[in-house]
C-alpha positions as a LaTeX table, in Angstrom:
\begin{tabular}{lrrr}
\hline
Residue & $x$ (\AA) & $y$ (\AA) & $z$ (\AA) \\
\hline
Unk1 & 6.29 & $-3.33$ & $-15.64$ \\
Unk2 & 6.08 & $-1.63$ & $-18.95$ \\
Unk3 & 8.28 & 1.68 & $-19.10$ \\
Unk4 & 5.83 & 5.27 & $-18.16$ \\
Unk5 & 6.54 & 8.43 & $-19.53$ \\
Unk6 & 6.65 & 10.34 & $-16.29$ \\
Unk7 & 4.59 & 13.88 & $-16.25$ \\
Unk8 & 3.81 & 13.92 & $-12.57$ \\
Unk9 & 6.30 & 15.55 & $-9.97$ \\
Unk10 & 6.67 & 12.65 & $-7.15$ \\
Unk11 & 7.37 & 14.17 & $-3.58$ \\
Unk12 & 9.12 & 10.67 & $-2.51$ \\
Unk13 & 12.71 & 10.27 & $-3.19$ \\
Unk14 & 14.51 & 7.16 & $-4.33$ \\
Unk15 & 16.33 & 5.82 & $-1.34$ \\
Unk16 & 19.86 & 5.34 & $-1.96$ \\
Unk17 & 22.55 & 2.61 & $-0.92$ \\
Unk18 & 24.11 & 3.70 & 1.56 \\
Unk19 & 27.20 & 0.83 & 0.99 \\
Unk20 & 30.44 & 1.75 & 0.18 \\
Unk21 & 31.25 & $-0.98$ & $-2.02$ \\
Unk22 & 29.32 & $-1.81$ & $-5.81$ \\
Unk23 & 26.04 & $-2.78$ & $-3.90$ \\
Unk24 & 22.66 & $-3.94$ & $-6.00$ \\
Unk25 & 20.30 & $-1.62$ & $-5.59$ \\
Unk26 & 16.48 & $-2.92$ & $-5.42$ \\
Unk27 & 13.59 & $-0.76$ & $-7.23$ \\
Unk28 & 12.32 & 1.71 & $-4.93$ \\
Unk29 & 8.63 & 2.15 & $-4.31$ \\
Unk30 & 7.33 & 5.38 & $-6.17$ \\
Unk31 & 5.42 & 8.49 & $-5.25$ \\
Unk32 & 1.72 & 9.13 & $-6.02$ \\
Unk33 & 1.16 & 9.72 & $-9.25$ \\
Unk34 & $-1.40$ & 11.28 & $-10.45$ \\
Unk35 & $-3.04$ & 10.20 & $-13.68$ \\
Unk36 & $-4.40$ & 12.54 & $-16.19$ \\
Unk37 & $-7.44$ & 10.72 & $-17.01$ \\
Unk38 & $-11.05$ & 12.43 & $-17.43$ \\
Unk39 & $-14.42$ & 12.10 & $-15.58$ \\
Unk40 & $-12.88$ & 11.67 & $-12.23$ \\
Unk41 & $-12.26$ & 14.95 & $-10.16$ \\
Unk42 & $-11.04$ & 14.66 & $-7.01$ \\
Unk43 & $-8.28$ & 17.04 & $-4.57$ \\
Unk44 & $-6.41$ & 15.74 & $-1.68$ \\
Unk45 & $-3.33$ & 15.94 & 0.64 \\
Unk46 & $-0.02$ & 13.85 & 0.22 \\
Unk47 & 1.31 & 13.14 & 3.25 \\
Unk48 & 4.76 & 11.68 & 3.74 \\
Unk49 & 6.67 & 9.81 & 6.35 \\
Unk50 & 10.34 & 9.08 & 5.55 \\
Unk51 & 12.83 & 7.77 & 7.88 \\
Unk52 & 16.46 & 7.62 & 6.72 \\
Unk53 & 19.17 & 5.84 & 7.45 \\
Unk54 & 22.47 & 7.44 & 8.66 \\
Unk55 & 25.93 & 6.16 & 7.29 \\
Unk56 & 26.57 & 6.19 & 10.94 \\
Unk57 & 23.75 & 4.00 & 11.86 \\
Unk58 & 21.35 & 6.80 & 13.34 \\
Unk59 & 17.95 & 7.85 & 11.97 \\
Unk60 & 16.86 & 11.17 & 10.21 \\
Unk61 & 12.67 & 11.19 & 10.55 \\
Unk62 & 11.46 & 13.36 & 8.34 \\
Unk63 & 8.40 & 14.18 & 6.51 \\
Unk64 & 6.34 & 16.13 & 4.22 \\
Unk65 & 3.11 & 17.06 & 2.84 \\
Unk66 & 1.64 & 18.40 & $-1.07$ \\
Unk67 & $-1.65$ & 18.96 & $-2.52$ \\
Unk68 & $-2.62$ & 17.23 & $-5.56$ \\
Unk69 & $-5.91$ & 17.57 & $-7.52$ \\
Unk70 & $-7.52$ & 16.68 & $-10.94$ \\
Unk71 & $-10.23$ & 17.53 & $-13.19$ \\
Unk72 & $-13.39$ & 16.81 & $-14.89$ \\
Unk73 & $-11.42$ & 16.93 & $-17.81$ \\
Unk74 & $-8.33$ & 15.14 & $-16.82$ \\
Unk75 & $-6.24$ & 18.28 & $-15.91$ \\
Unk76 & $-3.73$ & 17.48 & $-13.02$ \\
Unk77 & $-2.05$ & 19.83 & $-10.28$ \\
Unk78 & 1.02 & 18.17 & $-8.28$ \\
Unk79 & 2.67 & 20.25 & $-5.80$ \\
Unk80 & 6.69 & 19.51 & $-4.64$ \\
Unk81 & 7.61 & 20.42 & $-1.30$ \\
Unk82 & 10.93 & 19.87 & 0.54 \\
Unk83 & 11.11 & 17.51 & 3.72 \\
Unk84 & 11.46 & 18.94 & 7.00 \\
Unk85 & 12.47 & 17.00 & 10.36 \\
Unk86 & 9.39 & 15.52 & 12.15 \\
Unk87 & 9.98 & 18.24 & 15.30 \\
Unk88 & 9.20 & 20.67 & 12.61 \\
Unk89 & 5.03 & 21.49 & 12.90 \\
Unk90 & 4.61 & 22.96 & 9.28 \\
Unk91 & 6.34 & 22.51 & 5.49 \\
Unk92 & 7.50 & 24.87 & 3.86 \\
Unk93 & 5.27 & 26.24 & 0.62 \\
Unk94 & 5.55 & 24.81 & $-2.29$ \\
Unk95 & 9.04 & 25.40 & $-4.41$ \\
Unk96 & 7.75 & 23.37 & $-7.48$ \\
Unk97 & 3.82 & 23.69 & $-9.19$ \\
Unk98 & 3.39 & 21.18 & $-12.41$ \\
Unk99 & 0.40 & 21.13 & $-14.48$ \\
Unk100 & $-0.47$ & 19.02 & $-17.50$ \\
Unk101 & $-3.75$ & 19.41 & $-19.97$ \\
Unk102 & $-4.15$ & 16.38 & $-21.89$ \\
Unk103 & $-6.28$ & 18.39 & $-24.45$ \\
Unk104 & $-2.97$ & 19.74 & $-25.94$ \\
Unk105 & $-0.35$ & 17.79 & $-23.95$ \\
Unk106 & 0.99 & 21.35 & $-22.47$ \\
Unk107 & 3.01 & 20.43 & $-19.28$ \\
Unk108 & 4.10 & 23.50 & $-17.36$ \\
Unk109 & 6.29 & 24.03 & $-14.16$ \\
Unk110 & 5.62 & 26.65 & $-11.88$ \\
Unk111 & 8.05 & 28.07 & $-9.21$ \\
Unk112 & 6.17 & 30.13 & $-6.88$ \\
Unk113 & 8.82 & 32.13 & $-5.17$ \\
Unk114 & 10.46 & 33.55 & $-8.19$ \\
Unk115 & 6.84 & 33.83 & $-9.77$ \\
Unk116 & 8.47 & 32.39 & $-13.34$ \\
Unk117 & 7.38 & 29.53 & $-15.39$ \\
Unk118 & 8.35 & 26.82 & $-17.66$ \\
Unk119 & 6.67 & 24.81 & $-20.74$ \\
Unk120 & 6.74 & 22.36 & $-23.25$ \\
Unk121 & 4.23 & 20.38 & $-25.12$ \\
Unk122 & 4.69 & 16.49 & $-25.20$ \\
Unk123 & 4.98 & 14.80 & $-28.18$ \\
Unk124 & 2.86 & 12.10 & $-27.34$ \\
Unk125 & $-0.03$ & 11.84 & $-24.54$ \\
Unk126 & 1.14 & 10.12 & $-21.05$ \\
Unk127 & 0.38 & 6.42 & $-19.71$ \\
Unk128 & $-3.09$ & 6.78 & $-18.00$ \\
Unk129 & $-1.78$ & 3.72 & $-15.59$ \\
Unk130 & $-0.03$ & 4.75 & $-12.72$ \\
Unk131 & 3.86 & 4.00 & $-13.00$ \\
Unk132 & 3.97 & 1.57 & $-10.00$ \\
Unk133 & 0.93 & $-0.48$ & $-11.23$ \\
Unk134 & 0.94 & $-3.15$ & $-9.08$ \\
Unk135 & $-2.39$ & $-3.64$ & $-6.81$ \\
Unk136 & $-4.99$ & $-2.39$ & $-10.09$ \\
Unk137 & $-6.86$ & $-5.16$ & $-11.57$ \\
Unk138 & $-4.53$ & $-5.43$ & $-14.68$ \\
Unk139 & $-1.53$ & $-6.23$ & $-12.80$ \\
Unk140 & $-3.28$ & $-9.16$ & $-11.37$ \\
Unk141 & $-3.33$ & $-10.83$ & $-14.66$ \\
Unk142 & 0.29 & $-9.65$ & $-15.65$ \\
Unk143 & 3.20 & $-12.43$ & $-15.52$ \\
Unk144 & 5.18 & $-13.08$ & $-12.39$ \\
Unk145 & 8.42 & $-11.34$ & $-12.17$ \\
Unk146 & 11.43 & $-13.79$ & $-11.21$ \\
Unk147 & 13.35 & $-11.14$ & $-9.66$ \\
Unk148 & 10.10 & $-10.65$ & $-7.02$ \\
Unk149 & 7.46 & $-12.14$ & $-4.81$ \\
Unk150 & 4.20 & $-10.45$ & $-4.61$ \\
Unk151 & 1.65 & $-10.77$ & $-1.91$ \\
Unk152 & $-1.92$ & $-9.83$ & $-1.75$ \\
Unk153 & $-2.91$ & $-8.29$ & 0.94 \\
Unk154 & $-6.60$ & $-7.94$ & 0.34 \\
Unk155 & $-8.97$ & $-4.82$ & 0.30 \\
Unk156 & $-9.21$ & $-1.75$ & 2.75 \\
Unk157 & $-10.67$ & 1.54 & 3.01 \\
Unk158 & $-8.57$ & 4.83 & 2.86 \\
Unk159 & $-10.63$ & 8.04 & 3.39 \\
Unk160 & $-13.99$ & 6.32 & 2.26 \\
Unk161 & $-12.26$ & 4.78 & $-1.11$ \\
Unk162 & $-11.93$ & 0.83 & $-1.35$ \\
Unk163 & $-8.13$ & 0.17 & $-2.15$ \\
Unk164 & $-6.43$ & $-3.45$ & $-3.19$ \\
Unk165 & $-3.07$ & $-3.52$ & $-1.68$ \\
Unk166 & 0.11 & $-5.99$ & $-3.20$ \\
Unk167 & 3.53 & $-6.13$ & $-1.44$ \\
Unk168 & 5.91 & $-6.60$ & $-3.63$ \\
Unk169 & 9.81 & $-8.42$ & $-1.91$ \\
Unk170 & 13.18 & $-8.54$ & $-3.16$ \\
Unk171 & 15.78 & $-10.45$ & $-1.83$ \\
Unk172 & 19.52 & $-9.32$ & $-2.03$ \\
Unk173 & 21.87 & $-11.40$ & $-1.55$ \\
Unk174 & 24.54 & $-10.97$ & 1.08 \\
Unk175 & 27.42 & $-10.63$ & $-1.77$ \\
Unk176 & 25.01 & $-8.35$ & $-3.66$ \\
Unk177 & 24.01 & $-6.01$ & $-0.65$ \\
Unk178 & 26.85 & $-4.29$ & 0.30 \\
Unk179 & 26.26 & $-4.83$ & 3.64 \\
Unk180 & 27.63 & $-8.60$ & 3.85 \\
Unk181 & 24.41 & $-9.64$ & 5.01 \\
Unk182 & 20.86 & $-10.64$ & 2.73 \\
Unk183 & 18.74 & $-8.11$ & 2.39 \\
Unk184 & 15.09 & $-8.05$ & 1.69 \\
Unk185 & 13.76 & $-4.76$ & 0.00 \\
Unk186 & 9.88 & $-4.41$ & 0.49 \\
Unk187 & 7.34 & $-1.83$ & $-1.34$ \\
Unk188 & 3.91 & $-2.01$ & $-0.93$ \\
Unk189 & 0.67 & $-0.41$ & $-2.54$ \\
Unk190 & $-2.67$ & 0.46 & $-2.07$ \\
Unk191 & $-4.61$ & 0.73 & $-5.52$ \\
Unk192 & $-7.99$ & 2.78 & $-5.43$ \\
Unk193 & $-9.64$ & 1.78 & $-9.40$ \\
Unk194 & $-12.13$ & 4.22 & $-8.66$ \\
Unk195 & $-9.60$ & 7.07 & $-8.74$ \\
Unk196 & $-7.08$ & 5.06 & $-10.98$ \\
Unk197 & $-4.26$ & 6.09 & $-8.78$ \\
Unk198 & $-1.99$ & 4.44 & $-5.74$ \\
Unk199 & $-3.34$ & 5.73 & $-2.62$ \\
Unk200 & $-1.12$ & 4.70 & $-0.48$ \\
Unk201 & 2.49 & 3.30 & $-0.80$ \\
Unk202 & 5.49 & 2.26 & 1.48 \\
Unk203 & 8.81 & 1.90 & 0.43 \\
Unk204 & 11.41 & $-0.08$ & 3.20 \\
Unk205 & 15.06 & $-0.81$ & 2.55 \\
Unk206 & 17.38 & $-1.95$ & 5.74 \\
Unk207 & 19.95 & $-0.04$ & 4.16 \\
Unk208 & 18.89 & 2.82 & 3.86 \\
Unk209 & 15.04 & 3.16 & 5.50 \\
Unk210 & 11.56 & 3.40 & 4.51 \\
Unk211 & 9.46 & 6.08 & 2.98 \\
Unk212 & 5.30 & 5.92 & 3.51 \\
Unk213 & 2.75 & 7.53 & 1.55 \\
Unk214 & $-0.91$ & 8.03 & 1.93 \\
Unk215 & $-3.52$ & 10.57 & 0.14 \\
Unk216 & $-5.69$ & 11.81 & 2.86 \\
Unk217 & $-8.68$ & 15.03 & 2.96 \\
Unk218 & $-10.07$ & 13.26 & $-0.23$ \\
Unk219 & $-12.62$ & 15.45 & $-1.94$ \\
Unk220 & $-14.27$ & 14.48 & $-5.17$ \\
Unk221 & $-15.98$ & 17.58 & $-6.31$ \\
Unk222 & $-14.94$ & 19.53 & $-8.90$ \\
Unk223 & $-11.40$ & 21.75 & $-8.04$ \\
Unk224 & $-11.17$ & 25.02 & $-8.51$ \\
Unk225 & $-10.46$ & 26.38 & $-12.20$ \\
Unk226 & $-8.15$ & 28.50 & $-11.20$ \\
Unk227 & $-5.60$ & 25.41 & $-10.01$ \\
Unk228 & $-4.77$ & 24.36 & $-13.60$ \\
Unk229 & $-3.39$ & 27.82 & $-15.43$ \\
Unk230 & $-0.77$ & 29.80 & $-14.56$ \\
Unk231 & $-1.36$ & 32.92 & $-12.57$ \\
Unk232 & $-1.12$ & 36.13 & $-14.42$ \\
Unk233 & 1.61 & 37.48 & $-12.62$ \\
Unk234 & 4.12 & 35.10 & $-13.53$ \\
Unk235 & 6.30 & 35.32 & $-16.20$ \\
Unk236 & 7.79 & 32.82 & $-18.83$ \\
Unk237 & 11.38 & 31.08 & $-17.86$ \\
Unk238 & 11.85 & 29.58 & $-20.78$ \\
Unk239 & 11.45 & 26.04 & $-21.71$ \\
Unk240 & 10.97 & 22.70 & $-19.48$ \\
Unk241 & 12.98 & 19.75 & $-19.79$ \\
Unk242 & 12.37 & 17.12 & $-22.41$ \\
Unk243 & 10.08 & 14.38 & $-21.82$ \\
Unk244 & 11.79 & 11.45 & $-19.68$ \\
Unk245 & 13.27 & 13.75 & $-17.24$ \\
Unk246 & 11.97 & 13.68 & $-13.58$ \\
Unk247 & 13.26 & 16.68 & $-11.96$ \\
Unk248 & 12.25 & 20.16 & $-13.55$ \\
Unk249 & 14.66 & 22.58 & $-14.99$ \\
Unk250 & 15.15 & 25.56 & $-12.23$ \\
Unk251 & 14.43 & 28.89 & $-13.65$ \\
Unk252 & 16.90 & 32.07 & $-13.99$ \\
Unk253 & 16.93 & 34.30 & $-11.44$ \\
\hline
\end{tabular}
């Protein structure tokens, strides 16, 4: 797939090999993403499940949860929230607020608890595809990868949207893995083309375990104005980090 320039903050995190020795890693499955496109408002509720695997063998459930929402005009809201263990009820609020206006390609990152802020303005506008674009309709005509096998796995409904949903495998060998044994890496996603976004996605690696994904509380009237621009009680930080970089600059205290 053709390289994104990423504006969204994604609440899943890359799983890691957990091997000791030069193991291949396969590509991990990606968060939602949401695009910055116009004419489709909508708000919703990322909710993730994430179970990792231990270097001692044992499980660590977690999970998470972060609102997202878009515009009539294309603005986008992401929220980034830290993982908590699954006997935990709640998350914890929000450490991490990005916006983006494609009008004037103004990204911003907001960080709640110290009420400060960061910008920059991109130099060129974002993909409109979502990064992991797998399950829309123009990945069905894109080449095969040789590295992958891709399943379809039909059509479903999440939360009243129709969704086309591709697994994509990877097999590791068992000199490659790490682990002496072959390994097959799964990741899976659930394409809505009316929202232009993954609506679902599950990541799965032996190694290291499996993260899932799903948008739920859908709404697709117009959000709140007040989402997109920064409150007027925060102040300026200074400047974000350049375009290509995933994980926001954290502001002076």
């Amino acid at each position: 797939m053709r390289s994104q320039l990423m504006v969204g903050i994604c609440c899943g995190v890359a799983a890691m090999v957990a091997a000791s020795g030069p193991a291949v890693r396969a590509q991990a499955g990606g968060g939602i993403f949401v695009t910055p496109i116009p004419n489709a408002p909508f708000s919703g509720t990322v909710r993730v499940e994430r179970m990792d695997v231990q270097p001692n063998g044992n499980t660590l459930p977690l999970w998470s949860e972060r609102e997202i929402a878009r515009d009539n005009e294309g603005r986008i809201y992401n929220e980034f929230r830290p993982f908590v263990p699954t006997t935990t009820r709640t998350v914890p609020d929000a450490i991490v607020i990005h916006l983006y206006d494609p009008q004037n390609r103004m990204t911003e990152y907001l960080y709640p608890e110290q009420k400060t802020y960061r910008m920059m303005i991109l130099k060129r506008p974002p993909a409109t595809d979502t990064p992991d674009d797998f399950a829309s309709p123009a990945a069905a005509i894109a080449p095969p990868s040789e590295f992958t096998r891709r399943e379809d796995l039909g059509y479903r409904t999440i939360t009243g949207l129709q969704v086309h949903g591709v697994r994509v495998a990877q097999t590791i060998t068992a000199q490659e893995s790490g682990t002496g044994q072959e390994v097959t890496v799964t990741n899976e996603y659930w394409y809505s083309e009316a929202l232009r976004l993954n609506l679902a996605t599950k990541h799965n690696d032996p190694r290291t375990g499996n993260v899932t994904m799903t948008v739920t509380q859908i709404d697709r009237s117009e959000p709140s104005a007040k989402l997109f621009g920064v409150p007027a009680d925060y102040t300026m930080a200074g400047m974000a980090n350049p375009p290509g970089s995933t994980i926001p600059v954290k502001p002076m205290r």
